[in-house]
GUVEXLUM-453525 format. One record per residue (C-alpha): x negated, y, z; chain; residue in three letters. Coordinates in steps of 0.02 Angstrom, whole numbers, plus 32768, in hexadecimal, padded with zeros to 4 digits. Layout:
x X	y Y	z Z	kette A	rest ALA
...
END
This chain:
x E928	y D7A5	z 42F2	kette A	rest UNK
x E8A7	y D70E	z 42D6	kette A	rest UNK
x E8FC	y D6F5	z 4229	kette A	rest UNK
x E8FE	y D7A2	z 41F4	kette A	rest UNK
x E848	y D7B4	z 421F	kette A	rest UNK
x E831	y D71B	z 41CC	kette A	rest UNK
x E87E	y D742	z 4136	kette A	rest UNK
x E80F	y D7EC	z 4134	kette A	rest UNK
x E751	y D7A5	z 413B	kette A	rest UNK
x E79B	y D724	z 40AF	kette A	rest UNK
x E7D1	y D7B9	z 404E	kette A	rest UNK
x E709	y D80E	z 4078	kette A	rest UNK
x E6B1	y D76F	z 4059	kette A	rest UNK
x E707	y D75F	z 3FB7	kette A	rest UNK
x E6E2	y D830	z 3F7A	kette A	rest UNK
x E62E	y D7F6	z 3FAD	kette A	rest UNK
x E60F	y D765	z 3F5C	kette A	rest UNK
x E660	y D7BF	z 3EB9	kette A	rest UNK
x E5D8	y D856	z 3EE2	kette A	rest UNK
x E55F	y D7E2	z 3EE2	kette A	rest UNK
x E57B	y D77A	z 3E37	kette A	rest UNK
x E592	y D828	z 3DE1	kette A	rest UNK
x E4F1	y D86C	z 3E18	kette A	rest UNK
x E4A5	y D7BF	z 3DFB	kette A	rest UNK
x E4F6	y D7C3	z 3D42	kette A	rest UNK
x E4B5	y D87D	z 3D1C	kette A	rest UNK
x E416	y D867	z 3D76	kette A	rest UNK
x E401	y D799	z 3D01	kette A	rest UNK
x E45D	y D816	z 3C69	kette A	rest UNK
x E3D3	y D8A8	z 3C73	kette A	rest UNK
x E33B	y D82E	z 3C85	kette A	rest UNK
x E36D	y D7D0	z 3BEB	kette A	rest UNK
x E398	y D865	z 3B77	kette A	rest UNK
x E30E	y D8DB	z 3BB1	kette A	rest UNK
x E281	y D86B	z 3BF7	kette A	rest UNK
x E270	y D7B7	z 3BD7	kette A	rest UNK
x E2DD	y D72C	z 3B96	kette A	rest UNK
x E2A6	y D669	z 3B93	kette A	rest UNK
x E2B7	y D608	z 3AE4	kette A	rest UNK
x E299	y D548	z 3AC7	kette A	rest UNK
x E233	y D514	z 3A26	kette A	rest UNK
x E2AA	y D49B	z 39C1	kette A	rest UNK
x E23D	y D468	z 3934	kette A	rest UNK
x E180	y D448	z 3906	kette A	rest UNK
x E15D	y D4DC	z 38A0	kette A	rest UNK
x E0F2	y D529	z 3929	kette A	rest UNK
x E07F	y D483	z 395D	kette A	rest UNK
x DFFF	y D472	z 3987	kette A	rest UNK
x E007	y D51B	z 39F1	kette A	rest UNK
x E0D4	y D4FF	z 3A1A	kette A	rest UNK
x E125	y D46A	z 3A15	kette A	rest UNK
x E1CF	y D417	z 3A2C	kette A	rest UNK
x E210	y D437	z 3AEC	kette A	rest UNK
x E1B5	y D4C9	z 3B04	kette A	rest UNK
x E212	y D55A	z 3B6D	kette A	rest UNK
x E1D4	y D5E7	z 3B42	kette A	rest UNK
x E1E6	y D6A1	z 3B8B	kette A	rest UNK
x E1E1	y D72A	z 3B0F	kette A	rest UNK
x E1D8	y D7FE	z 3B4D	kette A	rest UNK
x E24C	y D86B	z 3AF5	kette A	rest UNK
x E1E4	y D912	z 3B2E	kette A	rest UNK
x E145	y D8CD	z 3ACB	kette A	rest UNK
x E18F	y D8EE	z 3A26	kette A	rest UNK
x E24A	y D969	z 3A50	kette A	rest UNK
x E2E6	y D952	z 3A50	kette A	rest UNK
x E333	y D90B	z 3991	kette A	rest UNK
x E3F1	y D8E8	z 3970	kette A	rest UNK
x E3E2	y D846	z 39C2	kette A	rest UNK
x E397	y D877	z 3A6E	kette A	rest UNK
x E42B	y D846	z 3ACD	kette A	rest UNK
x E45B	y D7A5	z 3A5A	kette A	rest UNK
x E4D0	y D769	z 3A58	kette A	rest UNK
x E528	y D814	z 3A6E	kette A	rest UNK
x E500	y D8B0	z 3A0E	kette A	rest UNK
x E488	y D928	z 3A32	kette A	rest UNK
x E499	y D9DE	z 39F7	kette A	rest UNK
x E40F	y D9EB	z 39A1	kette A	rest UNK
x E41F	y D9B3	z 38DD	kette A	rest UNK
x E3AB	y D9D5	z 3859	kette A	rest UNK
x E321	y DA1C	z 38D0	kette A	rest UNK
x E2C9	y D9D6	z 3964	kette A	rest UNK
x E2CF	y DA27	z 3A07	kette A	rest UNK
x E21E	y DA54	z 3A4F	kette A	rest UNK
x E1D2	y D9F2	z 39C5	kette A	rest UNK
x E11B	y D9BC	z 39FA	kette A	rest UNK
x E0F9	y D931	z 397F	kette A	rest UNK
x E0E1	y D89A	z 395D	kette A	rest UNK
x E02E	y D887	z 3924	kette A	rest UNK
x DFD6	y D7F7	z 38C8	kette A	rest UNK
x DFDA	y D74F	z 390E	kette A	rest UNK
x E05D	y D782	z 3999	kette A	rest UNK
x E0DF	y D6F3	z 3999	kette A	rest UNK
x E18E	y D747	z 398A	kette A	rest UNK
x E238	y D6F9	z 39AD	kette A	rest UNK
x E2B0	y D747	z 391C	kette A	rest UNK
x E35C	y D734	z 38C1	kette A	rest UNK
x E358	y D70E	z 3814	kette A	rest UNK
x E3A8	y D75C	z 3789	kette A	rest UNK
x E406	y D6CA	z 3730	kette A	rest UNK
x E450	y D658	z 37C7	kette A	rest UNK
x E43F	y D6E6	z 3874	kette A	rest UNK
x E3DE	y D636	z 38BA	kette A	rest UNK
x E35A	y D658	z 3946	kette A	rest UNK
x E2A7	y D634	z 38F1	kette A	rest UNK
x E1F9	y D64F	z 392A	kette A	rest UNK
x E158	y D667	z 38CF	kette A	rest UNK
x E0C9	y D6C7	z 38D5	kette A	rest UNK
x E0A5	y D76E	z 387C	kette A	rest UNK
x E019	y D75E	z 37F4	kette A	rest UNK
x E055	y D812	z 379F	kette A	rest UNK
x E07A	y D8C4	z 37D0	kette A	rest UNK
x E0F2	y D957	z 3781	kette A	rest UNK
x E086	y D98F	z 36E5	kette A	rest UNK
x E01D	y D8F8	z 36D2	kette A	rest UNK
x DFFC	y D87C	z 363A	kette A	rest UNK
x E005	y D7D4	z 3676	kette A	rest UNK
x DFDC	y D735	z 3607	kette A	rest UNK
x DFAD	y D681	z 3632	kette A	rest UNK
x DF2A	y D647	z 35C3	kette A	rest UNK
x DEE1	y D597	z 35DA	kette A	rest UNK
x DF33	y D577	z 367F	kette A	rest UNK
x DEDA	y D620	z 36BB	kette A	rest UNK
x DF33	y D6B9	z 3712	kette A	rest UNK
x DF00	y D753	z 368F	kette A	rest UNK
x DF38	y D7F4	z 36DF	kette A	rest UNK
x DF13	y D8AA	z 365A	kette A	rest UNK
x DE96	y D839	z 35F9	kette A	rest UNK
x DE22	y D7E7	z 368D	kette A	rest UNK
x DE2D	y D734	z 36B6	kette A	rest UNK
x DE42	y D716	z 3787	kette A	rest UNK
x DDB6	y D6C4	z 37E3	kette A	rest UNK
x DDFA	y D5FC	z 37C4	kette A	rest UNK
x DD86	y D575	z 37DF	kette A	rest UNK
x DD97	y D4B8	z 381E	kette A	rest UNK
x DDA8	y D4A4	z 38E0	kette A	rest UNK
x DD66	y D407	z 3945	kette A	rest UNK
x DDCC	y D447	z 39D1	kette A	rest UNK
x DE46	y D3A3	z 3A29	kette A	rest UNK
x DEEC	y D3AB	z 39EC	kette A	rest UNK
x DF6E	y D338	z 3A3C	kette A	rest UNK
x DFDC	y D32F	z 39A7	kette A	rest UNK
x DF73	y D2FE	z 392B	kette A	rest UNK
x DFAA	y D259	z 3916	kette A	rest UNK
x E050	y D281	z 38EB	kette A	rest UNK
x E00E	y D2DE	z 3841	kette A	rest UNK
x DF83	y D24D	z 3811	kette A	rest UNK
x DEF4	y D28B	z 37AB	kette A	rest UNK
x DF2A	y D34C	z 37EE	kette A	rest UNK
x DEA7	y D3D5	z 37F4	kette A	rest UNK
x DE8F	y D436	z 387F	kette A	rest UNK
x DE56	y D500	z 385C	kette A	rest UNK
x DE57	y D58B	z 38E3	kette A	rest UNK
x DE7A	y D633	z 3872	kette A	rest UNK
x DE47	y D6D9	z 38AF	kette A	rest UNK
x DEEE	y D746	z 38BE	kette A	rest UNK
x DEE4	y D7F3	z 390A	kette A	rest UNK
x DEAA	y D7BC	z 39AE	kette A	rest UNK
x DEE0	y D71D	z 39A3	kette A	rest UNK
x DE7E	y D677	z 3996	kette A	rest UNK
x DF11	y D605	z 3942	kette A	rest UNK
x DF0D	y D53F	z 392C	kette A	rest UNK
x DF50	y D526	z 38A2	kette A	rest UNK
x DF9C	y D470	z 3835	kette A	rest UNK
x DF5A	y D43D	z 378F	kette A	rest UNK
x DF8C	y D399	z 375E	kette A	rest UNK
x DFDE	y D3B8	z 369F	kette A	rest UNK
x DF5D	y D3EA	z 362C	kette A	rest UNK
x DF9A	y D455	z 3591	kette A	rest UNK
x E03D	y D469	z 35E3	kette A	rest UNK
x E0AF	y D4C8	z 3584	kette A	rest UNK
x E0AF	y D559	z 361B	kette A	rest UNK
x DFF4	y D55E	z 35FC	kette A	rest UNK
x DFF7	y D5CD	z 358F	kette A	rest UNK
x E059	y D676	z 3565	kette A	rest UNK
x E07A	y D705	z 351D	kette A	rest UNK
x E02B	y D7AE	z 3563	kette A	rest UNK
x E0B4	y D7EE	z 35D0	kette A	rest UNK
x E0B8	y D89A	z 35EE	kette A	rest UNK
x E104	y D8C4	z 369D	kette A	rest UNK
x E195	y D959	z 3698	kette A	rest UNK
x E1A2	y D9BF	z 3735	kette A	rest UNK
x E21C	y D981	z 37CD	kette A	rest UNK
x E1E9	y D8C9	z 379B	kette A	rest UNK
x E166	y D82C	z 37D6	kette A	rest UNK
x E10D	y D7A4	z 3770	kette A	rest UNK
x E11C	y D724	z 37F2	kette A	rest UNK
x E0C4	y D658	z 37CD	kette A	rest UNK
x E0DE	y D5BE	z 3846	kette A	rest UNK
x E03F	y D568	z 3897	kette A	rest UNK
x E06D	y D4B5	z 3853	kette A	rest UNK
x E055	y D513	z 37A7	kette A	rest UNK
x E0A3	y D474	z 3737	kette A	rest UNK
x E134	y D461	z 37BB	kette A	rest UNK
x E173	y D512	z 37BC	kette A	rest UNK
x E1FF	y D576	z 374B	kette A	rest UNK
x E1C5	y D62D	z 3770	kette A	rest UNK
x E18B	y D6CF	z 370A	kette A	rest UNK
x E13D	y D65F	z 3686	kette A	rest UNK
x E1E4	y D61E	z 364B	kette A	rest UNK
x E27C	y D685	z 3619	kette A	rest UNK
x E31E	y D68B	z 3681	kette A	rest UNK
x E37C	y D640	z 35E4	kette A	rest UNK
x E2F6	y D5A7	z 3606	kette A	rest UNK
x E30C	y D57D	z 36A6	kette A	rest UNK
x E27C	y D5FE	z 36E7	kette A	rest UNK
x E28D	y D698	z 375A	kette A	rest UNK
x E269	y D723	z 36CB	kette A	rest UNK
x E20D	y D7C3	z 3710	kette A	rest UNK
x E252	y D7D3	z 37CA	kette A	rest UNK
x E2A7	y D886	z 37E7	kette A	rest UNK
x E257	y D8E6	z 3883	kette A	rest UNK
x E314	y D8E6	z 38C7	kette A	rest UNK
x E323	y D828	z 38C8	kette A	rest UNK
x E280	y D80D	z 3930	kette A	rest UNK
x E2D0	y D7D7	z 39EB	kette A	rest UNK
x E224	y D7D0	z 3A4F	kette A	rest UNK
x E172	y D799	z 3A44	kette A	rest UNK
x E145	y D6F1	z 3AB1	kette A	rest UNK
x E0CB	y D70F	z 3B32	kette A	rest UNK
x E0C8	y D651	z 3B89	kette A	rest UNK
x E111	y D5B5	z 3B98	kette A	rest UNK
x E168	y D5A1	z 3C31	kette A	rest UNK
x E18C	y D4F8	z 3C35	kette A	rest UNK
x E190	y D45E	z 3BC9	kette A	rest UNK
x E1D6	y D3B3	z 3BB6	kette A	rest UNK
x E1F2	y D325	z 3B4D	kette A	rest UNK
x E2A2	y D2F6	z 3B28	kette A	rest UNK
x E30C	y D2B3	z 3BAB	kette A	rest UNK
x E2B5	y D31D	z 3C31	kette A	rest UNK
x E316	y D34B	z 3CAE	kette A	rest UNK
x E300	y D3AE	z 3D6E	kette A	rest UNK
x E3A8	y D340	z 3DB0	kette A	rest UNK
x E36A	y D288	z 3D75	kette A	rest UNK
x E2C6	y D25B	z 3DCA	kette A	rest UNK
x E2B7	y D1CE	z 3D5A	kette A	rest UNK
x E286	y D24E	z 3CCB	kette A	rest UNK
x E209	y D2A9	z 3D30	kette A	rest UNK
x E187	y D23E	z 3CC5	kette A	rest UNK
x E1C7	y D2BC	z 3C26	kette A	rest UNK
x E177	y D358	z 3C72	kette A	rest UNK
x E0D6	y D388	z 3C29	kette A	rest UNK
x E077	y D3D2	z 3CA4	kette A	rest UNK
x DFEF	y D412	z 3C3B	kette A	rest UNK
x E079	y D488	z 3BE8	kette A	rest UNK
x E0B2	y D4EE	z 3C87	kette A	rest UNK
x E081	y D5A8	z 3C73	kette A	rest UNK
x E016	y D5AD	z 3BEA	kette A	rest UNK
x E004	y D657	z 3B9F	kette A	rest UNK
x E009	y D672	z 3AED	kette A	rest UNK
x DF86	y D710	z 3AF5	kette A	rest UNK
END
């Protein structure tokens, strides 16, 4: 009898355990697709505002519900975003790009039916230059682009920081771009370290970004570290940068 009753709260603590990582994997599943999902920044395009070892969380609901909502599985909406709500200018967007499917993020500098053209280094958007001017404000990075300029650009409601540190670079400069509907002229902070809207896909650069391949918008960094960081090794505790945890980006 011992054995059999034994055998029979093995049996129930095994169904419960299984009910439990289901609902844990729906419940992690929904969160991710619907609400929020976490990205790390791999590369320096984004500096001085993001830089390497930044984790990131990004809402979905801010801007709807693209193609790749659920990436790495598909989501059933294709050409057209689900409760579309945006983005607007100087929202930072996590995306897919056209050529390669890799995960990018930059920060939107043009809307559906604009004309977009950098002249000089300057954002133009239908014809009017955006506030730009030189900023005195501490950057940490600085060093690592020596003789860099610092600007803080006026974007939507956004106060950016922005890198300057090639002058006459050949992304300086461009063509007016006129912005078809569904798509995003979107530029990286570090403006002489970033392949984005300025450069064609056949070039390296992200092209126009299509409204379905926009993923999320970032809202804050969660965490950050430098590399070799890690929660298990005490020794790297050093690698955390404390002045990085939950920082809004808004």
């Amino acid at each position: 009898m011992t054995r059999i009753q034994n055998n029979k709260q093995a049996k129930s603590g095994l169904k419960r355990f299984l009910s439990l990582m289901f609902w844990a994997f729906l419940i992690a599943f929904l969160v991710r697709t619907f609400l929020f999902q976490p990205f790390s920044i791999p590369s320096s395009s984004m500096e001085p505002n993001l830089i390497k070892g930044d984790l990131i969380v990004t809402s979905k609901y801010r801007v709807g519900y693209g193609r790749y909502a659920a990436d790495p599985l598909p989501f059933p909406s294709l050409e057209k975003r689900l409760l579309q709500r945006g983005p607007n200018y100087g929202d930072i967007i996590v995306f897919k790009t056209k050529g390669d499917g890799a995960r990018v993020i930059k920060r939107v500098a043009g809307l559906p039916g604009d004309r977009v053209q950098i002249s000089g280094g300057t954002i133009r958007i239908n014809g009017k230059s955006v506030i730009s001017k030189e900023s005195n404000k501490p950057v940490d990075l600085k060093t690592k682009y020596f003789g860099a300029k610092v600007r803080e650009e006026t974007l939507g409601d956004y106060s950016v920081l922005t890198f300057d540190n090639v002058q006459n670079h050949p992304a300086d400069n461009t063509d007016i771009v006129e912005i078809p509907a569904g798509f995003y002229f979107v530029i990286g902070d570090n403006r002489d370290h970033s392949l984005d809207s300025r450069i064609d896909i056949a070039q390296g650069g992200t092209g126009l970004v299509p409204s379905a391949n926009i993923i999320g918008r970032a809202e804050f960094i969660l965490l950050s570290a430098d590399e070799g960081f890690s929660v298990f090794r005490p020794g790297t505790w050093d690698k955390f940068r404390g002045n990085r945890f939950l920082v809004g980006l808004r």
